[in-house]
C-alpha positions as CSV (number, residue, x, y, z in Angstrom):
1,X,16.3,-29.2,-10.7
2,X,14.7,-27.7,-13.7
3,X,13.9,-24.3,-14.0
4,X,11.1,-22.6,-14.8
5,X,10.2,-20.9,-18.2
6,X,7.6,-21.3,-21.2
7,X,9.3,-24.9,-22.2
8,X,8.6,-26.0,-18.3
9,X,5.9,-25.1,-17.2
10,X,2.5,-26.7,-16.9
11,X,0.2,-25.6,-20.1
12,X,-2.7,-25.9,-17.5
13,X,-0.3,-23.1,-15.1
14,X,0.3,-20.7,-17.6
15,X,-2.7,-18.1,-17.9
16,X,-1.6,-15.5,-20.7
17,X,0.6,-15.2,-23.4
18,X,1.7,-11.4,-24.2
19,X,0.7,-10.0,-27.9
20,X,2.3,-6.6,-27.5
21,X,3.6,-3.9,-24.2
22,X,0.8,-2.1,-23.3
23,X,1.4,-1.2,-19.9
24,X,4.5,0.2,-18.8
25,X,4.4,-0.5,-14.5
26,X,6.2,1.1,-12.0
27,X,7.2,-0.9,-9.0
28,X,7.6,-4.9,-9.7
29,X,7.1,-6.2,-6.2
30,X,4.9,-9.2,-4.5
31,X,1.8,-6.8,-4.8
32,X,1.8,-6.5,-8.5
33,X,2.6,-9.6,-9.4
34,X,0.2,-11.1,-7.3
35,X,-2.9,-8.5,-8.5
36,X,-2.7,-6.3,-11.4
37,X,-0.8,-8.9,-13.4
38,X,-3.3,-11.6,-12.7
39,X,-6.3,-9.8,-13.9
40,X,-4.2,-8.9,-17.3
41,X,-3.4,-12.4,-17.3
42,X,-7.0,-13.2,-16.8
43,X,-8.3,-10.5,-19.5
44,X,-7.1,-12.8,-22.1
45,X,-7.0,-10.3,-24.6
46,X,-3.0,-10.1,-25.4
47,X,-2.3,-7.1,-23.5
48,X,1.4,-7.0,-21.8
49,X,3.2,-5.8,-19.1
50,X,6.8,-4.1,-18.5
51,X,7.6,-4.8,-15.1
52,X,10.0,-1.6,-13.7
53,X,11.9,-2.4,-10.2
54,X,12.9,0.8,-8.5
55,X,16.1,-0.3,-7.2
56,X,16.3,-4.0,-6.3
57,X,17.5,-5.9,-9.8
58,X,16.4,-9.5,-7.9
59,X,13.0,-10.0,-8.8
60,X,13.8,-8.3,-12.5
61,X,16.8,-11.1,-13.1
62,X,14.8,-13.8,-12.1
63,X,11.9,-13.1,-14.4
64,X,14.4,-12.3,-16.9
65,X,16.2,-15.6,-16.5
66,X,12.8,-17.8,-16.7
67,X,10.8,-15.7,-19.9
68,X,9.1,-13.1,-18.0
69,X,7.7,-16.0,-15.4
70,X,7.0,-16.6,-12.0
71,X,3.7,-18.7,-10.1
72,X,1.5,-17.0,-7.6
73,X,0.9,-19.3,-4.9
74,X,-2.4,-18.8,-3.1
75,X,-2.4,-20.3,0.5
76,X,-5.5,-20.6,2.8
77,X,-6.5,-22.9,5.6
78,X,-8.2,-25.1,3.1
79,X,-5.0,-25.7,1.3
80,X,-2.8,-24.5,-1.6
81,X,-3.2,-23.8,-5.4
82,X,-0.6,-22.1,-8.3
83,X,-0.7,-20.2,-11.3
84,X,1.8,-18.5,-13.7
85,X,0.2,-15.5,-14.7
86,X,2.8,-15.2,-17.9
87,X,1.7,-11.6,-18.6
88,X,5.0,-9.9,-18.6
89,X,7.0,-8.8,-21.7
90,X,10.2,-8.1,-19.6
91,X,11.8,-6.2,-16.8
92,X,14.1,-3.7,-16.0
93,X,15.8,-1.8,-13.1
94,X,14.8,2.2,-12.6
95,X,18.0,2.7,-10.7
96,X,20.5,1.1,-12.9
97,X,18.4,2.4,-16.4
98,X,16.3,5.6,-15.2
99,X,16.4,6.7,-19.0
100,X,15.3,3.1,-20.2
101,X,12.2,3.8,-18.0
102,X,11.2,7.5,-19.6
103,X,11.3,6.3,-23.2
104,X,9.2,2.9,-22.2
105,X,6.4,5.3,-21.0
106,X,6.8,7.7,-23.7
107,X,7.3,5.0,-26.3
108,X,3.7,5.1,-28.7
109,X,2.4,1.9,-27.8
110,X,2.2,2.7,-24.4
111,X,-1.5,2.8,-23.5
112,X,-1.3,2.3,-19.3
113,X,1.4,3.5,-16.9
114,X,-0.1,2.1,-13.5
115,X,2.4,1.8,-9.9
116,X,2.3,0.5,-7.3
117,X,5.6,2.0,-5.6
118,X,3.6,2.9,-2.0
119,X,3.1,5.9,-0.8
120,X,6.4,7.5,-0.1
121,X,7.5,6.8,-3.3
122,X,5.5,10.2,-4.8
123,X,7.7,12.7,-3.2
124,X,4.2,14.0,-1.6
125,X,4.3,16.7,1.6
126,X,2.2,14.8,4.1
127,X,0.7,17.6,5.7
128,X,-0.3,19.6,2.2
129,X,-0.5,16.5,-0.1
130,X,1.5,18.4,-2.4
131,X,4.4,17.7,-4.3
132,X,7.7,18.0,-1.9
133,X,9.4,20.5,-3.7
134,X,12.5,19.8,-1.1
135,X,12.8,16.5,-1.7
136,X,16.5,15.6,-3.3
137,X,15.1,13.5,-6.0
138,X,12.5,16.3,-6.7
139,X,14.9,18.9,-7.1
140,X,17.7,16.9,-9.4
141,X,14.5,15.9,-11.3
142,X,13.6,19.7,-11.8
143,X,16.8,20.6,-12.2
144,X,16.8,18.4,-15.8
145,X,18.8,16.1,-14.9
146,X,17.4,12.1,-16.0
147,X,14.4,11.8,-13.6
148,X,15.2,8.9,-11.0
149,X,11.5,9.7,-8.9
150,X,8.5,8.3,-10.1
151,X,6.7,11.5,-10.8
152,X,9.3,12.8,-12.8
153,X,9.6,9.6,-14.9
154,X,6.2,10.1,-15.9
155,X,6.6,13.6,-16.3
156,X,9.2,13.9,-18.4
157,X,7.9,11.0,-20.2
158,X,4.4,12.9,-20.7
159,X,6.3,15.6,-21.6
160,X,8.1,14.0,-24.5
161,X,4.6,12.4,-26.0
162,X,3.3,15.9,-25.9
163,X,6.6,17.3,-27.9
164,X,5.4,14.6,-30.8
165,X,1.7,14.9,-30.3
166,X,1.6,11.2,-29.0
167,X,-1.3,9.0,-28.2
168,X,-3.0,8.9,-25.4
169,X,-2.3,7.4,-22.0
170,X,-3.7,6.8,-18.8
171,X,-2.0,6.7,-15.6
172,X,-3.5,4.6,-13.4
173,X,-1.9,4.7,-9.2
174,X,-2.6,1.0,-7.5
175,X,-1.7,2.6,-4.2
176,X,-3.4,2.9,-0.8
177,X,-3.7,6.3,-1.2
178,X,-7.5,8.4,-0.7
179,X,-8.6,9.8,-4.3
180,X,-4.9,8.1,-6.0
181,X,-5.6,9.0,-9.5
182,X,-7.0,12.7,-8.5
183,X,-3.3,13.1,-6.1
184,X,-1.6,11.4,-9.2
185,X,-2.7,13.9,-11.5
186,X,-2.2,16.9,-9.4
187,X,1.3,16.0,-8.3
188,X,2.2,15.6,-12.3
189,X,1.1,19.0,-13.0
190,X,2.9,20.6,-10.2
191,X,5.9,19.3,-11.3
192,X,5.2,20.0,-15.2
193,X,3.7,23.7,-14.0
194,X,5.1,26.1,-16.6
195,X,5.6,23.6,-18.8
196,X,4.3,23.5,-22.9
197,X,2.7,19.9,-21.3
198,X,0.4,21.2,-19.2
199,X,-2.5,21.6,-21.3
200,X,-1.7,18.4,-23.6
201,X,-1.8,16.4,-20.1
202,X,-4.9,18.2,-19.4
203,X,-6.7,16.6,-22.7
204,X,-4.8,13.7,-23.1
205,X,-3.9,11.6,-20.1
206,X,-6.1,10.2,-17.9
207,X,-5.9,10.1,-14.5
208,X,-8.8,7.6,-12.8
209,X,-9.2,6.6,-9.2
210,X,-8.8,3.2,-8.1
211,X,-8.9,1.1,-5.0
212,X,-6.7,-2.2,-4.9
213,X,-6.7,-5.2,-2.2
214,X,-4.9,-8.1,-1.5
215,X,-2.8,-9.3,1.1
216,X,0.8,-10.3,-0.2
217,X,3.2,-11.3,2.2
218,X,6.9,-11.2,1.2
219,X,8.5,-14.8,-0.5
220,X,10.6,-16.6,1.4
221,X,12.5,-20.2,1.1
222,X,9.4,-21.7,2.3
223,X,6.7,-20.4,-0.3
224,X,10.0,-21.5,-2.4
225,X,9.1,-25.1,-1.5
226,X,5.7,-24.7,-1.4
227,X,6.0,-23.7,-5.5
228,X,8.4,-26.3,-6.5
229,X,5.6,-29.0,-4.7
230,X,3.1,-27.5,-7.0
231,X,5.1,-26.9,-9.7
232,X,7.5,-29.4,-10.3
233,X,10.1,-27.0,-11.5
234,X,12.2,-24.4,-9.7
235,X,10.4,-20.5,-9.2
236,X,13.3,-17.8,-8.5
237,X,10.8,-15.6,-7.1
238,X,7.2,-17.2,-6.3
239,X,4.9,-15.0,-5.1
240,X,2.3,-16.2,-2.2
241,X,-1.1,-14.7,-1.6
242,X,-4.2,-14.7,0.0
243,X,-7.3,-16.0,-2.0
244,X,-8.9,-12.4,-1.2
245,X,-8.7,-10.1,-4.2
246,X,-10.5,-6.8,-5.2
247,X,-9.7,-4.1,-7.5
248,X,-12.3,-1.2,-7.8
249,X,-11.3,1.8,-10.4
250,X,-13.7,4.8,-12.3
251,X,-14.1,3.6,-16.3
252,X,-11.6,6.6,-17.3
253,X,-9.2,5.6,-20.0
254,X,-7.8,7.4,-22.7
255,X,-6.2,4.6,-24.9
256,X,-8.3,1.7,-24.0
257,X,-7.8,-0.8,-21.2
258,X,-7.8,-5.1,-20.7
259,X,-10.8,-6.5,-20.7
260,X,-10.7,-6.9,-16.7
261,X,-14.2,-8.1,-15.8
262,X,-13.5,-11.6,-15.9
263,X,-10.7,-11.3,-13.3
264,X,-13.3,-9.9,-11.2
265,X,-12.6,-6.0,-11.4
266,X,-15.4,-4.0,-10.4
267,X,-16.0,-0.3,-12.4
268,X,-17.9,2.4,-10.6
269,X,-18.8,5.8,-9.6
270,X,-18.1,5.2,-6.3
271,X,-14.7,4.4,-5.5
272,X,-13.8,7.1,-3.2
273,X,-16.4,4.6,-0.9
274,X,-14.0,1.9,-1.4
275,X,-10.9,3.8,-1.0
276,X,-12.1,5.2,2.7
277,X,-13.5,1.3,3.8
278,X,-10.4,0.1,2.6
279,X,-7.8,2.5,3.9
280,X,-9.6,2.5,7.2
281,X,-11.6,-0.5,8.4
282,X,-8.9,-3.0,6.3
283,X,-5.8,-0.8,6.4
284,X,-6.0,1.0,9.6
285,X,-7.1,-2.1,11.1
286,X,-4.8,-4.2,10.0
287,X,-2.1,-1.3,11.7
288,X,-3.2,-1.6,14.5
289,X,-3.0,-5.5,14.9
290,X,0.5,-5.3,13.5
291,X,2.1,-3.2,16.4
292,X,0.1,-4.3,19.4
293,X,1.2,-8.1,18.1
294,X,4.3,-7.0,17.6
295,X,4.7,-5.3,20.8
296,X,3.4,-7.9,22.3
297,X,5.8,-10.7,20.9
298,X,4.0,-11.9,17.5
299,X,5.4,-12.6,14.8
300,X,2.5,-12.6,12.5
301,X,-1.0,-11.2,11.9
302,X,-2.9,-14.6,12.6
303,X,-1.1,-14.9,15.6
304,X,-1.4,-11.5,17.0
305,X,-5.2,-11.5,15.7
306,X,-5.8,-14.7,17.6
307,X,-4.9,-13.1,21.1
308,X,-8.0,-11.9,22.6
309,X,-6.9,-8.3,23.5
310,X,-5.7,-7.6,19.9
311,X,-8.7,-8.7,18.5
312,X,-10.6,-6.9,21.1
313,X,-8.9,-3.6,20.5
314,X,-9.2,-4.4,16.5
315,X,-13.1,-4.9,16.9
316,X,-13.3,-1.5,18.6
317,X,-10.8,0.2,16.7
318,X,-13.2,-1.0,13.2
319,X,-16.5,-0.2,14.8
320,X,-16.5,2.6,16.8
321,X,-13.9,4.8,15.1
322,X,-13.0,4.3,11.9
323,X,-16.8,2.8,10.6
324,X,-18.2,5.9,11.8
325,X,-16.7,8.1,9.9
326,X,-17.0,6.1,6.3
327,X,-20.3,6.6,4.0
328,X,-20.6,2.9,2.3
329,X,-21.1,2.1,-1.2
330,X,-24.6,1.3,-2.8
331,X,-26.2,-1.7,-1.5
332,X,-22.8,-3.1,0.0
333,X,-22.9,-5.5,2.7
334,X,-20.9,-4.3,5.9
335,X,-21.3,-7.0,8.0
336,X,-20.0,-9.6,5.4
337,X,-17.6,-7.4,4.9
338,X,-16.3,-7.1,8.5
339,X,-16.2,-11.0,9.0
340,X,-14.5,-11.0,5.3
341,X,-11.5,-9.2,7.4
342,X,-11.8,-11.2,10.4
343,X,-11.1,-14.2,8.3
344,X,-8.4,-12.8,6.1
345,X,-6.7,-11.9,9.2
346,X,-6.7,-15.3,10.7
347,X,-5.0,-17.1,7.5
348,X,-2.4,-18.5,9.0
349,X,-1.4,-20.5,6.0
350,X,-0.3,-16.5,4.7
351,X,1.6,-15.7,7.6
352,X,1.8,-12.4,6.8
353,X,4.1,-10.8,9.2
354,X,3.9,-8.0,12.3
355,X,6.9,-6.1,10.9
356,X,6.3,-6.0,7.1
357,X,2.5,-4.7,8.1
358,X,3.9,-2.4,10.6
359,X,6.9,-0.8,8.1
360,X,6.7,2.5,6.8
361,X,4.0,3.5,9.2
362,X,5.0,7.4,8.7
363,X,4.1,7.3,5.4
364,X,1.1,4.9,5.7
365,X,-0.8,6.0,8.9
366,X,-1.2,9.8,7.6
367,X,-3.7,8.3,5.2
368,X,-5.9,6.4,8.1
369,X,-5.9,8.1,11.1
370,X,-6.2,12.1,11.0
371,X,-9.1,12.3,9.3
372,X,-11.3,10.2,11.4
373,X,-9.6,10.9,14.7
374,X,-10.2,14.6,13.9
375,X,-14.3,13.6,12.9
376,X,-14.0,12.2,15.9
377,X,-13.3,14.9,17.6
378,X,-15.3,17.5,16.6
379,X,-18.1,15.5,17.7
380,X,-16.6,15.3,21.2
381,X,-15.5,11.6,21.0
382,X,-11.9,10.5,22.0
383,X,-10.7,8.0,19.4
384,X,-9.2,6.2,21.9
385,X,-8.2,3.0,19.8
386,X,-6.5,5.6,17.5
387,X,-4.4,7.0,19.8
388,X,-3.7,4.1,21.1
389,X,-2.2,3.3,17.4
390,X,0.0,5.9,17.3
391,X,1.2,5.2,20.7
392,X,2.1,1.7,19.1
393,X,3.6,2.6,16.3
394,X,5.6,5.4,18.3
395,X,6.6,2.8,21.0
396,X,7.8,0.4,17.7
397,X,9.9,2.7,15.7
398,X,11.2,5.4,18.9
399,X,10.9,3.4,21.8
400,X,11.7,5.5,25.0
401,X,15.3,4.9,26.6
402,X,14.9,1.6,28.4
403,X,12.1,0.0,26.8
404,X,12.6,-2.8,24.7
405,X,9.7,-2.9,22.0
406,X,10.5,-6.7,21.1
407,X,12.2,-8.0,18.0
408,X,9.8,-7.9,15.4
409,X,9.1,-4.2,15.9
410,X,12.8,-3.6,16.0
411,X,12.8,-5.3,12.3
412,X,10.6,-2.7,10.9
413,X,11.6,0.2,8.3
414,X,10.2,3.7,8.8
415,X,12.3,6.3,6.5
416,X,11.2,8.9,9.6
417,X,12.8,6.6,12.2
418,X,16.0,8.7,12.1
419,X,14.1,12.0,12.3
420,X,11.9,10.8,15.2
421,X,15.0,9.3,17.2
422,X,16.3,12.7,16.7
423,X,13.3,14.6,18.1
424,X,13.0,12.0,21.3
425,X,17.0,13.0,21.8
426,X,15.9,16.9,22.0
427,X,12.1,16.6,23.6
428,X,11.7,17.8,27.2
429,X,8.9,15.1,27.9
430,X,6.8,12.2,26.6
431,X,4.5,15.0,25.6
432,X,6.6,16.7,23.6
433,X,7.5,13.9,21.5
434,X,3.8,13.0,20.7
435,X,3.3,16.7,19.6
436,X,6.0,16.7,17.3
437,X,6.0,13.5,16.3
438,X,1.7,14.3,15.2
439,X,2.4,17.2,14.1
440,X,5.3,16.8,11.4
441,X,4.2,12.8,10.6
442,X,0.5,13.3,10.7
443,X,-1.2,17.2,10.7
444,X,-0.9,20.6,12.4
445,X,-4.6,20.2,13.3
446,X,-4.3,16.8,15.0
447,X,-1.1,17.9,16.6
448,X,-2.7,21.0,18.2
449,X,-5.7,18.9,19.7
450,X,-4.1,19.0,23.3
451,X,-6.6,16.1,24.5
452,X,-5.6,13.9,21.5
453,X,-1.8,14.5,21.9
454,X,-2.2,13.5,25.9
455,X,-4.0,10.8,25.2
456,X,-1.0,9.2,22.8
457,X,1.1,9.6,25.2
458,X,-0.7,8.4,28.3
459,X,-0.7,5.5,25.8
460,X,3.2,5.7,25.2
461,X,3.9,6.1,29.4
462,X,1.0,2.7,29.8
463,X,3.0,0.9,27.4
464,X,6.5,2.0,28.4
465,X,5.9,1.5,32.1
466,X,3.1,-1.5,31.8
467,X,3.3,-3.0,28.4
468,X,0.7,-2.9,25.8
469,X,-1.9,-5.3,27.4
470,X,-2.0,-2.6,29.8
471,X,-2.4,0.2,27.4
472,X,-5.0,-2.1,25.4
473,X,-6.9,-2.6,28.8
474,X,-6.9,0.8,29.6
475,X,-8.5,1.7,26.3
476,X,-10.7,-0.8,26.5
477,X,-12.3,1.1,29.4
478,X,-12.5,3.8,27.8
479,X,-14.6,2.3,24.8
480,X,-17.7,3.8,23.8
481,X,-19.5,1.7,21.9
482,X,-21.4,3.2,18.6
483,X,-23.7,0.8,16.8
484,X,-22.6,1.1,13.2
485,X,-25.8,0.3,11.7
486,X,-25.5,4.0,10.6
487,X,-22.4,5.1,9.2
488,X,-21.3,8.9,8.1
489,X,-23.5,9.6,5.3
């Protein structure tokens, strides 16, 4: 079987062909390869990419082995289609080379350091949104020892360009995160504070918003196949993905950028707009479907979205809660945009699974539900569907003793799963869990709203005792429907 590389593959397949490094990314998973690297590759215009893995050297060798390749296999109801984007220069491992990562980003011909390394991988206190001055990697990073986190790699990196009065740069965060590049930017400078770079950072490196969307399942042996079908050579590491893209960002660079238009990148003023419809109606959504279906047996998002109580409990979760609380861009269509979900939830040529959507929920539910739920609130409305996802996402990752939340929530990851276990062990009641669970995972503020933290965990008892199409029916009941004709201005 024949492998691929630039002798191989299909001319027609291969999109870009690399001139020079110009960007210098941070996290070389599905996500990227499937978005940020396909509208370089579509910009034409010879910029290239050096892909950086944070720990995992598989993807790295495999593109290494096959010229920087691999195909990104779009799969929808309709049927399949591949590309090989061919953007990348090369790629290396931050764990195994954490030096080799500083001097890429501080080498001169770096323009663009963008990441996509989700959002624990900033070392950010979820309660402040400030750097976690606690955090191990944080500390050995401060302490001068070669920076291993991703904020001190660009740091110390930023640092050194400011030592030789380097060029220019923009950092650019492809992350779910509200306002990236503003967090981005303060996050740098708290960790550079008292530092000769602070005021070259301050007039030199750019820090613009952005907004990012695709779904990306993981690859398995069967995308594998699917490639080589298309293909006609062997893929290491294919990468499948919906036909869905978007990529919204402010027109802030300091060094010049690819010419992304053509891919279909969108520039505006108005991408905090974007951020908020994203992270809430998609995002949050999207939550939501993931731990009720995997509570309830699912092993993917199509599935779980096809069962009428999910859907029912996503419709309600989308309109009455989080659409409230979002103002919409200029002239943007909502209602195309809510069926645009619908159907991208229901591809179940993707397959995108219950547990990879419902992983890391500590670190990715901070950003969607506190801030509506407490809107919500203030106005004297329960957010009932959002208590009813942090019941689910409690009952996945700290399941009570004796309840069995299923396999596919046992399969996900949650870096606070050993932390909550440990305050289940010590809490003197259902209650007590919630409230400590909101109040160090989410916010004080939420936390000390006594009817939102009974109301996760009537959810919690419902689903314990019940199951979830219990606690589903139960809020269902309790829906109060908002027309969202009108949303938050």
């Amino acid at each position: 079987m024949s492998a691929l590389n630039r002798a191989s593959v299909s001319r027609h397949l291969l999109t870009a062909r690399p001139t020079s490094t110009g960007i210098v990314h941070l996290g070389l998973g599905n996500f990227h390869r499937a978005h940020q690297a396909v509208y370089t590759a579509q910009a034409g215009d010879g910029w290239g990419i050096l892909g950086v893995a944070s720990r995992s050297a598989a993807v790295a060798d495999a593109m290494n082995s096959q010229d920087g390749l691999y195909s990104v296999l779009e799969l929808s109801p309709g049927g399949s289609s591949i590309s090989v984007p061919g953007v990348h220069t090369g790629a290396i491992v931050a764990a195994s080379n954490p030096a080799a990562v500083v001097d890429a980003i501080a080498a001169e011909d770096t323009r663009i350091v963008s990441m996509t390394v989700t959002e624990h991988g900033y070392c950010m206190d979820p309660s402040t949104h400030r750097l976690a001055l606690d955090h191990p990697g944080i500390v050995a990073d401060l302490a001068g020892t070669t920076p291993s986190t991703v904020i001190g790699q660009i740091a110390r990196a930023l640092e050194r360009r400011a030592e030789t009065h380097g060029a220019p740069i923009t950092v650019l965060n492809c992350d779910n995160m509200q306002s990236n590049g503003t967090q981005t930017r303060r996050l740098v400078l708290e960790f550079l504070q008292g530092s000769k770079a602070e005021s070259w950072v301050a007039e030199n490196v750019a820090f613009p918003n952005s907004m990012v969307d695709r779904i990306v399942p993981a690859t398995t042996d069967a995308y594998r196949a699917a490639a080589y079908e298309l293909l006609g050579v062997h893929d290491l590491s294919p990468v499948p993905a919906e036909p869905f893209t978007m990529w919204v960002m402010e027109d802030r660079f300091a060094a010049g950028r690819p010419a992304w238009e053509p891919g279909g990148a969108v520039f505006s003023d108005e991408v905090e707009a974007y951020e908020l419809l994203k992270l809430r109606l998609l995002n949050g959504t999207h939550s939501l479907i993931a731990y009720l279906g995997a509570l309830d047996g699912h092993a993917t998002i199509p599935e779980a979205r096809a069962t009428g109580f999910i859907e029912s409990a996503a419709r309600a979760v989308l309109e009455d809660e989080y659409l409230p609380t979002v103002a919409l861009p200029r002239e943007f269509d909502i209602d195309a945009y809510i069926a645009s979900l619908f159907e991208r939830w229901s591809n179940d040529a993707l397959g995108h699974r219950t547990q990879q959507v419902g992983s890391d929920g500590s670190v990715k539910l901070p950003q969607r539900i506190p801030s509506p739920a407490l809107e919500l609130l203030r106005q004297g409305v329960m957010p009932e569907h959002l208590a009813l996802t942090c019941a689910a996402w409690l009952c996945c990752v700290v399941p009570l003793s004796g309840f069995d939340p299923g396999p596919h929530a046992r399969a996900m990851v949650d870096p606070a799963r050993e932390r909550l276990g440990a305050l289940a062990a010590h809490s003197r009641s259902t209650e007590d869990l919630v409230r400590s669970a909101i109040g160090q995972v989410f916010s004080t503020e939420l936390a000390e709203s006594n009817d939102f933290a009974r109301r996760v965990s009537d959810y919690v008892a419902v689903i314990t005792r019940d199951g979830v199409r219990a606690a589903a029916r139960e809020a269902a009941r309790s829906r109060t429907s908002r027309p969202h004709a009108s949303p938050a201005a």
